[in-house]
C-alpha positions as CSV (number, residue, x, y, z in Angstrom):
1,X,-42.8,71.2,-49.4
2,X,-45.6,68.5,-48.9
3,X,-43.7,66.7,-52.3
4,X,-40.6,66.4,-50.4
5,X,-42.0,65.8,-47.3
6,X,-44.2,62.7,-49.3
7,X,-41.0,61.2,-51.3
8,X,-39.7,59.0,-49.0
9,X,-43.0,57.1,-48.9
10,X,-43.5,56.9,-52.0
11,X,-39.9,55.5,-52.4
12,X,-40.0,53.2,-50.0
13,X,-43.2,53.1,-47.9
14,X,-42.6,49.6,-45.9
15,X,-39.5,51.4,-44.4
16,X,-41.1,54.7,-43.3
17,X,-44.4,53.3,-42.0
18,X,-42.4,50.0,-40.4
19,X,-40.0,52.4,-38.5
20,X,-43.1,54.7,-37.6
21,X,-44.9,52.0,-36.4
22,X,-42.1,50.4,-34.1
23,X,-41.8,53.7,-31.9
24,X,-45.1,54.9,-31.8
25,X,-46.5,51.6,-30.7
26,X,-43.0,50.9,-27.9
27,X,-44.3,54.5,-26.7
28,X,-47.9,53.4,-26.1
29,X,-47.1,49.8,-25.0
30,X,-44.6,51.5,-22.5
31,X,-46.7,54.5,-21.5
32,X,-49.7,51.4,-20.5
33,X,-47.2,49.3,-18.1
34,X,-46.0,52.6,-16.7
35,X,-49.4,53.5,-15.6
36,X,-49.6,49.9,-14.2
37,X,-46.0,50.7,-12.3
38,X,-44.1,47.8,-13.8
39,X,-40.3,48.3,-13.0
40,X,-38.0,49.3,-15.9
41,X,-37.6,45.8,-17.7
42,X,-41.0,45.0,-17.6
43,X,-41.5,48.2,-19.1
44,X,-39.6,47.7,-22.2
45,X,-40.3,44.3,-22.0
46,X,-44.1,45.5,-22.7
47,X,-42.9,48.4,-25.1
48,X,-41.3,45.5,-27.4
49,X,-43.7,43.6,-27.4
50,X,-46.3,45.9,-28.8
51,X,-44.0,46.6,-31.1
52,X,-43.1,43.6,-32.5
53,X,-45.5,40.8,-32.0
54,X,-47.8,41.5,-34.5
55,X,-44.8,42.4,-37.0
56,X,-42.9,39.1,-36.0
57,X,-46.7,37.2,-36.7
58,X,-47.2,38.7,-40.0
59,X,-43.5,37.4,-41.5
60,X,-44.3,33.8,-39.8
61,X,-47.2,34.3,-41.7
62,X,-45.9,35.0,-44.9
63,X,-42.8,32.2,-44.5
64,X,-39.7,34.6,-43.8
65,X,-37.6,35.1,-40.7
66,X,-39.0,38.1,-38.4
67,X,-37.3,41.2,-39.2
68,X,-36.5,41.9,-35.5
69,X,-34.1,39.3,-35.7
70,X,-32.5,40.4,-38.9
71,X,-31.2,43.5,-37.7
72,X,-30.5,45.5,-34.8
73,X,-31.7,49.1,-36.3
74,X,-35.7,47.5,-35.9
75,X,-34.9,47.0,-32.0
76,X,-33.3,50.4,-31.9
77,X,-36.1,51.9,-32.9
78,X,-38.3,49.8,-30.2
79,X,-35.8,51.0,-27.7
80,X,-36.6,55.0,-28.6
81,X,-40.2,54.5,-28.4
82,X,-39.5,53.0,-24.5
83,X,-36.9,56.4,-24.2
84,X,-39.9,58.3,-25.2
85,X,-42.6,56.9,-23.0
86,X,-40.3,57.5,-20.3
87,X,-39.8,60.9,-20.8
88,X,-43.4,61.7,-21.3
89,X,-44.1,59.8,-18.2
90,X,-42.1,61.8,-16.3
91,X,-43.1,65.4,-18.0
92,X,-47.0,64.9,-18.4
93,X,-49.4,63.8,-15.9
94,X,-51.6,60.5,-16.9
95,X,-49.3,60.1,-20.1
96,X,-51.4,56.8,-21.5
97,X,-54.3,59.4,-22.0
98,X,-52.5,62.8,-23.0
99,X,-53.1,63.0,-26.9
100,X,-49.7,62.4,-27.7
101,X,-50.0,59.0,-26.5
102,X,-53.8,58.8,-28.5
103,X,-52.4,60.4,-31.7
104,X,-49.1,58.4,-31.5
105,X,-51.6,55.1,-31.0
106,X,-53.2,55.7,-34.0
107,X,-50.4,56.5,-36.2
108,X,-48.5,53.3,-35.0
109,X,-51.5,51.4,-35.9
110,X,-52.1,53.0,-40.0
111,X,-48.4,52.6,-40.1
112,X,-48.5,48.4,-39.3
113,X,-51.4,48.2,-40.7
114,X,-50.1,49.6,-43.8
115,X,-46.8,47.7,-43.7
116,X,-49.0,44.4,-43.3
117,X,-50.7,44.7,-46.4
118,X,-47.7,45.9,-48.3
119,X,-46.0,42.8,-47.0
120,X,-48.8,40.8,-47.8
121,X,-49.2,41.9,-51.1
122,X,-45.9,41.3,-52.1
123,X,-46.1,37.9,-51.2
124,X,-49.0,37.0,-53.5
125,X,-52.1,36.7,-50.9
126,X,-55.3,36.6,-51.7
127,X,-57.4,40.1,-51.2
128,X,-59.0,38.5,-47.6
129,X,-54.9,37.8,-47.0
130,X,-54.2,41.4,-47.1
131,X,-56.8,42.3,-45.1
132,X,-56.2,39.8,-42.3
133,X,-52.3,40.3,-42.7
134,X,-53.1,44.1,-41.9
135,X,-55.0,44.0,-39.1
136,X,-53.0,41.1,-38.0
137,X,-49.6,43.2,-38.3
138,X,-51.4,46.5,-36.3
139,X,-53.2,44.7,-34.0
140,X,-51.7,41.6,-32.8
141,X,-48.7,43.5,-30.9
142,X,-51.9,45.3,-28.6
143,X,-53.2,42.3,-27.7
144,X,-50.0,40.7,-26.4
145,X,-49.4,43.5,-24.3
146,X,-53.1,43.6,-22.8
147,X,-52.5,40.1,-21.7
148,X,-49.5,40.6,-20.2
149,X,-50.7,43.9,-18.4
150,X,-53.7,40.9,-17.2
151,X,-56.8,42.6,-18.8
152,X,-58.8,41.0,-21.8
153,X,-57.2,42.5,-25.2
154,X,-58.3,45.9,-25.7
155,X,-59.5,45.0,-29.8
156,X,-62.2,42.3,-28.4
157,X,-64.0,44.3,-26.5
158,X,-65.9,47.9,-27.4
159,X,-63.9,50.6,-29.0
160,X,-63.7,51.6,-32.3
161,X,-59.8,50.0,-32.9
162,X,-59.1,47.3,-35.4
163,X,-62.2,47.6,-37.4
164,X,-60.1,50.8,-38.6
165,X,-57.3,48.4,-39.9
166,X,-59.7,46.4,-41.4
167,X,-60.9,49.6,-43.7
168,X,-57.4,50.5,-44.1
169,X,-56.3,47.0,-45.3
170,X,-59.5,46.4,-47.5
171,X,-58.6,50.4,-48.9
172,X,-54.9,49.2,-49.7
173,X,-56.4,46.2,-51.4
174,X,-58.6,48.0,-53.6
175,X,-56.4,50.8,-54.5
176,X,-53.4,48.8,-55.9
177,X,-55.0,44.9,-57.3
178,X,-58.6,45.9,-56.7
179,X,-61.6,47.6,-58.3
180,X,-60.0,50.6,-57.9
181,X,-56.9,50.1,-59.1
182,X,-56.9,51.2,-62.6
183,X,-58.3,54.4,-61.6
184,X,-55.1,55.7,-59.8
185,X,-52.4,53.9,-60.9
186,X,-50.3,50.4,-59.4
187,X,-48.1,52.9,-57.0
188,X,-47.4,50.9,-53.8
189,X,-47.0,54.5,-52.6
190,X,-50.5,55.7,-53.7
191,X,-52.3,52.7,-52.2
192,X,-50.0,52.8,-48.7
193,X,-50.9,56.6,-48.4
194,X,-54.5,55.7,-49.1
195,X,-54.6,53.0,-46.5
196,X,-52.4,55.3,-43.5
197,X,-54.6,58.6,-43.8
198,X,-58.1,55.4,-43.8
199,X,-57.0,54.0,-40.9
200,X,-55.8,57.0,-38.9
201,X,-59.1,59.6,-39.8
202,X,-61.4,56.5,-39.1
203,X,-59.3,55.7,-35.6
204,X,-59.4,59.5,-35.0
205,X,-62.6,60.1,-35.7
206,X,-63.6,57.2,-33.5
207,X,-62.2,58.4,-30.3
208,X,-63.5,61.8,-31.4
209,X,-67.4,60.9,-31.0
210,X,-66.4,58.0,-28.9
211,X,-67.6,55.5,-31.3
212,X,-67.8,52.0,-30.2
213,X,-69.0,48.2,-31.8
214,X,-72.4,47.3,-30.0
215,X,-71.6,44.5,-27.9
216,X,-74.0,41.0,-27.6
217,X,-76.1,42.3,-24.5
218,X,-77.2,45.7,-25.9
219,X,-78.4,43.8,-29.0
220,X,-80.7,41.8,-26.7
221,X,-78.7,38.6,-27.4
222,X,-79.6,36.4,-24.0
223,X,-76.6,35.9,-22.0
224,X,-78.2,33.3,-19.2
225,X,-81.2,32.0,-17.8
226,X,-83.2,35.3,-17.5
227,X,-81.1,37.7,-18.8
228,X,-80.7,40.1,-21.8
């Protein structure tokens, strides 16, 4: 059962994890400008835009036309997530911080950053490329949103977020051109899977124990004339 339920990844892993990605990260970009009562367009205005900056970045990055504009399934897909965070908002009380949303955050971000340094890798980028690609790809569609919801971007400050996509995209780099890489095969397949389940247990595991980056001031780094 877990074979079958593995094969289409291993087929094709950019598709699964790029159409994974696209609704879980409308649904949490929606669910966020929901709490902040935005009317229906900004909503999915919000929703697609977590979805798809950080995808849309990563092909400018790589020299081909965004994928969102190739083809009307990718924005379908956007549009579900929106449906979903809708519903949810609707049926659970403070939907942004039920566990659906959290669980459905973290697999929206192994998913892009996955599909970021699959991309990236197929393009020819250097090992630092696929790293930045990855996180870039996961991360970059969260920080458009948080700007447009008027807050500083949730990965600069404290929590335990895109360092996660950094260990995922260094563990996809590692596993299929890297040191590792002659240990279990060249599979695309073996070194997505890898990078998802890094990235999601280190995400999970994060807002488990509530683990968060130190930040300047509680390093004793002086912030202003008398200050620590």
């Amino acid at each position: 059962m877990l074979q079958a339920v593995l094969a289409p990844l291993f087929a094709d892993p950019f598709a699964v994890l790029n159409s994974v990605g696209l609704v879980a990260f409308a649904l949490v970009g929606a669910t966020k400008a929901i709490r902040e009562e935005f009317d229906v367009f900004g909503v999915t205005v919000v929703g697609l835009a977590t979805a798809f900056a950080g995808g849309a970045t990563r092909d400018v990055l790589v020299g081909r036309i965004p994928l969102a504009l190739q083809s009307f399934g990718e924005i379908s897909l956007g549009l579900l997530g929106v449906a979903l965070a809708i519903v949810l908002s609707v049926a659970l009380d403070d939907a942004d911080e039920h566990p659906v949303t959290l669980v459905s955050d973290a697999a929206g971000l192994a998913a892009f950053a996955t599909a970021g340094a699959i991309v990236a890798t197929d393009f020819g980028v250097s090992g630092f490329g696929v790293v930045a690609i990855a996180v870039i790809n996961a991360c970059g569609g969260g920080a458009l949103a948080d700007i447009l919801l008027d807050r500083s971007p949730f990965i600069l400050v404290e929590d335990f977020y895109a360092s996660c996509t950094v260990l995922g995209g260094l563990t996809y780099w590692l596993v299929d051109v890297g040191a590792f890489a002659g240990l279990v095969g060249s599979a695309s397949g073996t070194a997505a899977a890898c990078c998802a389940a890094v990235t999601i247990g280190a995400r999970l595991v994060g807002v488990y124990y509530g683990w968060r980056l130190p930040t300047a001031q509680s390093l004793g780094v002086r912030t202003g004339p008398g200050e620590r």
